[in-house]
One Martini backbone bead per residue (centre of mass of N, CA, C, O) as a GRO file, in nm:
protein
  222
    1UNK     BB    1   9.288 -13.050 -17.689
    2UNK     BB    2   9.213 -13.246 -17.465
    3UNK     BB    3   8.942 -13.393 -17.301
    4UNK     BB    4   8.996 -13.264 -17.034
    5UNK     BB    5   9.024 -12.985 -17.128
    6UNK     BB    6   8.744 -12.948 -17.245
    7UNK     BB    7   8.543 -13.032 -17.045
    8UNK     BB    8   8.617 -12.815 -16.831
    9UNK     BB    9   8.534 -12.559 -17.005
   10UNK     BB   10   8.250 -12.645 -16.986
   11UNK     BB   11   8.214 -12.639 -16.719
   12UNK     BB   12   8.292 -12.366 -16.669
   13UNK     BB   13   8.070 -12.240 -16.821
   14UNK     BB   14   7.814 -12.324 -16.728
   15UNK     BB   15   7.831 -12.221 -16.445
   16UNK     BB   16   7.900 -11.910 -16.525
   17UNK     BB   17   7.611 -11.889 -16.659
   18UNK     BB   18   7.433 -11.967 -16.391
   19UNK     BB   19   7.538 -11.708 -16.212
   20UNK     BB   20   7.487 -11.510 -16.400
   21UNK     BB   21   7.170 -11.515 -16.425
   22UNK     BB   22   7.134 -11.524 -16.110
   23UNK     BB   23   7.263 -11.160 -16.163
   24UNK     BB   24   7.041 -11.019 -16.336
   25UNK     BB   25   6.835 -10.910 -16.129
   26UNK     BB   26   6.960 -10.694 -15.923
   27UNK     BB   27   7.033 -10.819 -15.651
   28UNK     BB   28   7.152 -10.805 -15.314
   29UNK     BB   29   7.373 -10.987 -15.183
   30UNK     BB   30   7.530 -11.128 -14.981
   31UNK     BB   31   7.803 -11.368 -14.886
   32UNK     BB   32   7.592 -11.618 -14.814
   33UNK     BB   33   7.410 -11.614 -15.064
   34UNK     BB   34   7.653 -11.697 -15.235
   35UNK     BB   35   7.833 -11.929 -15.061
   36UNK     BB   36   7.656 -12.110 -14.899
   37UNK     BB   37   7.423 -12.357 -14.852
   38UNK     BB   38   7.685 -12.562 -15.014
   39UNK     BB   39   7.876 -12.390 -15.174
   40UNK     BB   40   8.107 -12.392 -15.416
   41UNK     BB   41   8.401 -12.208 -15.520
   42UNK     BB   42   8.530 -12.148 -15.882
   43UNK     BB   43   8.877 -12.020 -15.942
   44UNK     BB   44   8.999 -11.847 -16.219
   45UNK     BB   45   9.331 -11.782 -16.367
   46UNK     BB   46   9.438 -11.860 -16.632
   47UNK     BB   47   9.358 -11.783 -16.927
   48UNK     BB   48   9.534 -11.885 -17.165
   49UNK     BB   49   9.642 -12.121 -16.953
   50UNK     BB   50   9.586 -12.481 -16.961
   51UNK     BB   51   9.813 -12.547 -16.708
   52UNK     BB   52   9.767 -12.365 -16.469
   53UNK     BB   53   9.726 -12.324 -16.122
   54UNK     BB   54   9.539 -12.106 -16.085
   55UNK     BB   55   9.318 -12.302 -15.915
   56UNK     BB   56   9.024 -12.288 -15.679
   57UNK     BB   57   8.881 -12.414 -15.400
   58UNK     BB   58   8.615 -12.232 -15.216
   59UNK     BB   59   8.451 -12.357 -14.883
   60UNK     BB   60   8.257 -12.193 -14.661
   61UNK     BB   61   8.184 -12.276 -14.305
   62UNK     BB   62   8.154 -11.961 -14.198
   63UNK     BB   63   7.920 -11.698 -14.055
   64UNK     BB   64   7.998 -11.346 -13.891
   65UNK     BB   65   7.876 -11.106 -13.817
   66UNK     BB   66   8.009 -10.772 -13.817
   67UNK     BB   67   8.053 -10.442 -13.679
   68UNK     BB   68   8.042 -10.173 -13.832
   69UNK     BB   69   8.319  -9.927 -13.941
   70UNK     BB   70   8.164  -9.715 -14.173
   71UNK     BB   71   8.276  -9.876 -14.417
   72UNK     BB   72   8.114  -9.946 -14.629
   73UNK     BB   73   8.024 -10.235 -14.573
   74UNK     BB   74   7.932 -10.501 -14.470
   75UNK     BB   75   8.074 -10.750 -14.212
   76UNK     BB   76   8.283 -11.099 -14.262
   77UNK     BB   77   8.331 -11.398 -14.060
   78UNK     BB   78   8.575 -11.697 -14.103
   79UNK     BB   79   8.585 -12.027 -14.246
   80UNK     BB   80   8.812 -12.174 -14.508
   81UNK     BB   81   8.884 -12.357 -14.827
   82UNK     BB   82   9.138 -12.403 -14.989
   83UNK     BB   83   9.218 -12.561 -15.320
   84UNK     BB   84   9.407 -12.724 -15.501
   85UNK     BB   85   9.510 -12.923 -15.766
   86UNK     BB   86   9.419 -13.260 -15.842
   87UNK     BB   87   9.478 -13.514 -15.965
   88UNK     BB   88   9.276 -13.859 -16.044
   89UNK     BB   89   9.389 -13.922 -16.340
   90UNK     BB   90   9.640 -13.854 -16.492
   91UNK     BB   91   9.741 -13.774 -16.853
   92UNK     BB   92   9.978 -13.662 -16.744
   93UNK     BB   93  10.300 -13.617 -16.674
   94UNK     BB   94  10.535 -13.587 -16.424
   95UNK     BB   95  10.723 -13.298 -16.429
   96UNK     BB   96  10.947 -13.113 -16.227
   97UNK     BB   97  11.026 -12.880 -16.497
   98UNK     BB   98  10.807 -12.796 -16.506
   99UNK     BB   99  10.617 -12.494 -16.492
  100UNK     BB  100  10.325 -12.652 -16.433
  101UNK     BB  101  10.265 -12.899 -16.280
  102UNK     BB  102  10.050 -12.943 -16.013
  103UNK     BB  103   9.803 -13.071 -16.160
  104UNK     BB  104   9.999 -13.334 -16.248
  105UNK     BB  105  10.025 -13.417 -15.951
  106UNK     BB  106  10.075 -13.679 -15.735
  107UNK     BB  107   9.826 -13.765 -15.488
  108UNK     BB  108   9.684 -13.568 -15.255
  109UNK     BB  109   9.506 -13.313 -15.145
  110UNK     BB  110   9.576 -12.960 -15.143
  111UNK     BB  111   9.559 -12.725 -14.843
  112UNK     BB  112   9.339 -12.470 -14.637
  113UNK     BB  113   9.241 -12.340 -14.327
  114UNK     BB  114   9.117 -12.030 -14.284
  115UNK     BB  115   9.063 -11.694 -14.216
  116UNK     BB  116   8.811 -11.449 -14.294
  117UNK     BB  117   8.740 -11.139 -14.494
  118UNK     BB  118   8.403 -10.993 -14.578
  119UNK     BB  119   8.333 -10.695 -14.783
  120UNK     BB  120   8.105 -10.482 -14.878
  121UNK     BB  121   8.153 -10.258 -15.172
  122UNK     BB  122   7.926 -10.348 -15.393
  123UNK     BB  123   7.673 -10.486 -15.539
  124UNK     BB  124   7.810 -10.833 -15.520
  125UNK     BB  125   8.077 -10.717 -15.395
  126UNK     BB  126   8.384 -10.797 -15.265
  127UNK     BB  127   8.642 -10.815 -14.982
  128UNK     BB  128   8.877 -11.069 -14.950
  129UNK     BB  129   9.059 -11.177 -14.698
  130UNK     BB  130   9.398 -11.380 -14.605
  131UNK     BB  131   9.583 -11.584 -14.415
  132UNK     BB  132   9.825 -11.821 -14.430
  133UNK     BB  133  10.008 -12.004 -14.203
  134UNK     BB  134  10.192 -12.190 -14.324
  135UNK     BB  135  10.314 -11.963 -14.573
  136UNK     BB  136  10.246 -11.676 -14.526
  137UNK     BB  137  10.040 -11.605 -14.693
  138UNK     BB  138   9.832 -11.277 -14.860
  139UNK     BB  139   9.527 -11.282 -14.944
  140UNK     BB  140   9.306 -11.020 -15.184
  141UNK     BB  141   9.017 -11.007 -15.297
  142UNK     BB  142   8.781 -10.927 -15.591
  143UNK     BB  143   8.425 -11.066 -15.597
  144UNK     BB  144   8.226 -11.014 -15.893
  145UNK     BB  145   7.904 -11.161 -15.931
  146UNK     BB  146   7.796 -11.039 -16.158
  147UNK     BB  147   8.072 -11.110 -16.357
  148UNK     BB  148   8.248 -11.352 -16.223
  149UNK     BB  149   8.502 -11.166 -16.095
  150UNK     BB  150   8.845 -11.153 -16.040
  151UNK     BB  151   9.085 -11.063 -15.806
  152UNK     BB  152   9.432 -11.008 -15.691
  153UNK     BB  153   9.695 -11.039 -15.408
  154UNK     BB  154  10.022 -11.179 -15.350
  155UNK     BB  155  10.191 -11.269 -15.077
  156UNK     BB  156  10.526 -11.319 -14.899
  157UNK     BB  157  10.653 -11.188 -14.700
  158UNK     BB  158  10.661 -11.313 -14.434
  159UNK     BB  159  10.861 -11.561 -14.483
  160UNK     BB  160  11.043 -11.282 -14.355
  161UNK     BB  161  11.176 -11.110 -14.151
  162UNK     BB  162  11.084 -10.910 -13.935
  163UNK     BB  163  11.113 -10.652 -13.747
  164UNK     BB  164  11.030 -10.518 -13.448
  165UNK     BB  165  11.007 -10.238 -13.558
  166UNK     BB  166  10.799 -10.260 -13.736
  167UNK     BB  167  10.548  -9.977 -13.845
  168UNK     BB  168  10.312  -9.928 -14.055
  169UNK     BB  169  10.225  -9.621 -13.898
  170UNK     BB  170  10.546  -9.568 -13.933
  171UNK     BB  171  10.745  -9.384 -14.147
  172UNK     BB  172  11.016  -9.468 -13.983
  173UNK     BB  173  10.905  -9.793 -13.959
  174UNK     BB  174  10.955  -9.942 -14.215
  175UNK     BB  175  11.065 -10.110 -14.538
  176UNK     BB  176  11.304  -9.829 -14.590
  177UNK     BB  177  11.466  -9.883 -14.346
  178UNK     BB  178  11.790  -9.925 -14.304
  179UNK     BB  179  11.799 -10.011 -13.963
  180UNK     BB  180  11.612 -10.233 -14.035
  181UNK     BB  181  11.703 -10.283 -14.334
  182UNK     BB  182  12.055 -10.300 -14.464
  183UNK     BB  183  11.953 -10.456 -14.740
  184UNK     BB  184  11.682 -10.385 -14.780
  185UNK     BB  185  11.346 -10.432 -14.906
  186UNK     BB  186  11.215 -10.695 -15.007
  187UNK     BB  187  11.037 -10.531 -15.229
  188UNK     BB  188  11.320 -10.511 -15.396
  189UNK     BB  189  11.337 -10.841 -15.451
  190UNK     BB  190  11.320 -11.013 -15.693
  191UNK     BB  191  11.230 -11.264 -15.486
  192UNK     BB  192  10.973 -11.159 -15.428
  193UNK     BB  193  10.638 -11.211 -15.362
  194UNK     BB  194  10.430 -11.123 -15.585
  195UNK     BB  195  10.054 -11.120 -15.704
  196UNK     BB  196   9.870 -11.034 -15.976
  197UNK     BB  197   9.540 -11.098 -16.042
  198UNK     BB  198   9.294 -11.234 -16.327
  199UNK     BB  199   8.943 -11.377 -16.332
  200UNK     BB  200   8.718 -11.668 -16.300
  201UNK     BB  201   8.342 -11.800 -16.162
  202UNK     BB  202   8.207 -12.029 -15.981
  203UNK     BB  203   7.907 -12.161 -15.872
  204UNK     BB  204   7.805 -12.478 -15.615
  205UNK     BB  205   7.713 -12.734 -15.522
  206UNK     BB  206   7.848 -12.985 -15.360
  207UNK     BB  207   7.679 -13.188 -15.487
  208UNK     BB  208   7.783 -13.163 -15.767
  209UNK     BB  209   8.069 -13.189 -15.819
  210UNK     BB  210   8.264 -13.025 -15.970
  211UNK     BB  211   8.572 -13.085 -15.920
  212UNK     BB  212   8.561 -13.369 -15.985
  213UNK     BB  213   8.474 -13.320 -16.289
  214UNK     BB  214   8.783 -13.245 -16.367
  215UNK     BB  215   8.970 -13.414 -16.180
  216UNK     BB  216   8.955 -13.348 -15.876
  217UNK     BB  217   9.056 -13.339 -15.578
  218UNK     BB  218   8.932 -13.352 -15.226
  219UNK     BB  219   8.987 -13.127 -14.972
  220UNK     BB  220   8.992 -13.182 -14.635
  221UNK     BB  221   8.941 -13.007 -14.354
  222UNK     BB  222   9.023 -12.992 -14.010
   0.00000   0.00000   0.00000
């Protein structure tokens, strides 16, 4: 393991360890009182891969208390700003058919502002989840803040043409009516981008700037 990735690893256990113990008294925090106050979330998602680019930061602009429709928790919505790494000094050089470049790719950092929806499912756990305008992604996590735990869902079928008739409430007119999608349903198809993951999160103040001590370029959302 290079130095870079040494560093990484220990600072991401420290965060971990610090907002763990924060977590530790059994009190029920907001979903602002977690990520708010100039906080910012750093998610990981490597597992035993330290050169996947599965790492985010996370950065919430606002947040907008909405009225309850009777099931499990508040709900939150507003912006926030979603990172992935771009090395500002890389030590890898960029090789265009590795497995995972992106760490390694050289240039600004990039990122997007999204509008998410934050509710709350139990004790210090939310269900956050957002759609990319720009790639058509549809991201939602499940975040742990007790035991520091993400998992996620990422989809692309927006990407796909949708048919005008396709009614997600009408069991005849979805995505495996023949109708409508007479090559079958994207996700059936190889090629359908589907992603389950789970890793783990580390939250910190942006003063500290954690992101940038791993050696990541910060985008700034406009």
């Amino acid at each position: 393991m290079n130095k870079f990735l040494t560093r990484a690893v220990a600072l991401l256990g420290l965060f971990g360890a610090t907002a763990a113990l924060a977590a530790q008294g059994g009190e029920c925090r907001s979903y602002e009182r977690w990520v708010g106050e100039g906080r910012v979330n750093i998610v990981d998602f490597r597992g035993g891969d330290a050169n996947s680019p599965f790492r985010f930061r996370l950065k919430v602009h606002s947040f907008e208390a909405v009225k309850s429709d009777g099931f499990m928790g508040p709900i939150t919505r507003g912006e926030m700003t979603f990172s992935y790494p771009r090395q500002a000094q890389p030590e890898v050089a960029y090789v265009k058919d590795a497995p995972y470049p992106a760490p390694f790719t050289r240039g600004p950092a990039f990122g997007e502002r999204v509008k998410y929806q934050a509710r709350e499912v139990a004790c210090n756990v939310f269900e956050v989840h957002w759609k990319e305008p720009k790639k058509g992604d549809t991201v939602t996590h499940v975040q742990d803040y007790r035991r520091q735990h993400v998992c996620t869902n990422i989809t692309n079928i927006n990407r796909q043409p949708i048919p005008t008739g396709f009614d997600p409430f009408d069991l005849r007119a979805q995505l495996d009516n023949k109708a409508l999608l007479p090559d079958g349903s994207p996700l059936d198809k190889d090629g359908f981008g589907w992603f389950n993951l789970c890793g783990k999160m580390a939250q910190s103040r942006e003063s500290d700037r954690a992101w940038e001590k791993l050696g990541f370029l910060v985008y700034e959302a406009k």
